[in-house]
N, C-alpha and C positions, 0 to 999 in steps of 0.2 A: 883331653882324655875321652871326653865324649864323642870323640869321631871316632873312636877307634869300633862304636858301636854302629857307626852305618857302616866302615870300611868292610869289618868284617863278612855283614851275610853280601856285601856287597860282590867280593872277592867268591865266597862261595858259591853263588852263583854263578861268577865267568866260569871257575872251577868244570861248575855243575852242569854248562853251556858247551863247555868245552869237548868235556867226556861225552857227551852226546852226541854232538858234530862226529868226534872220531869214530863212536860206534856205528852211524851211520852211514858213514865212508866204509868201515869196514864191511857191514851188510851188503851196501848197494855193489861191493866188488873193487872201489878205487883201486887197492892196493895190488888186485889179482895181478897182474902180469906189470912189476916195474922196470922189466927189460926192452918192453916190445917196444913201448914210445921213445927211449934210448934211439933204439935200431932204427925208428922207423925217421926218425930226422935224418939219420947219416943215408940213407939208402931211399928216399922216395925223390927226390931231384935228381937220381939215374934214371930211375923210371920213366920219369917225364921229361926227361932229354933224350933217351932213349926210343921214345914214342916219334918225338919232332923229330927226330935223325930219317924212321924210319918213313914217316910220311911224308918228307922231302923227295923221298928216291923215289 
């Protein structure tokens, strides 16, 4: 029964670690644009094959 008094502010803390972190991400902008990194996988390896295509000719 006596642990359940470290567990506690223990938990509290990651709790309190946690909401921090996220608010942080949310200031610094993380979440701004979650489409563009999507996009930007499917579509930047045309770009740069489309570069070598053209510097070949």
């Amino acid at each position: 029964m006596s642990i359940i008094y470290v567990l506690i502010p223990i938990a509290i803390l990651f709790v309190v670690i946690a909401i921090g972190v996220f608010f942080w991400a949310v200031r610094s902008e993380q979440f701004s644009d979650l489409n563009k990194q999507a996009h930007s996988i499917l579509f930047e390896d045309d770009k740069e094959q489309h570069k070598k295509s053209n510097d070949g000719n």
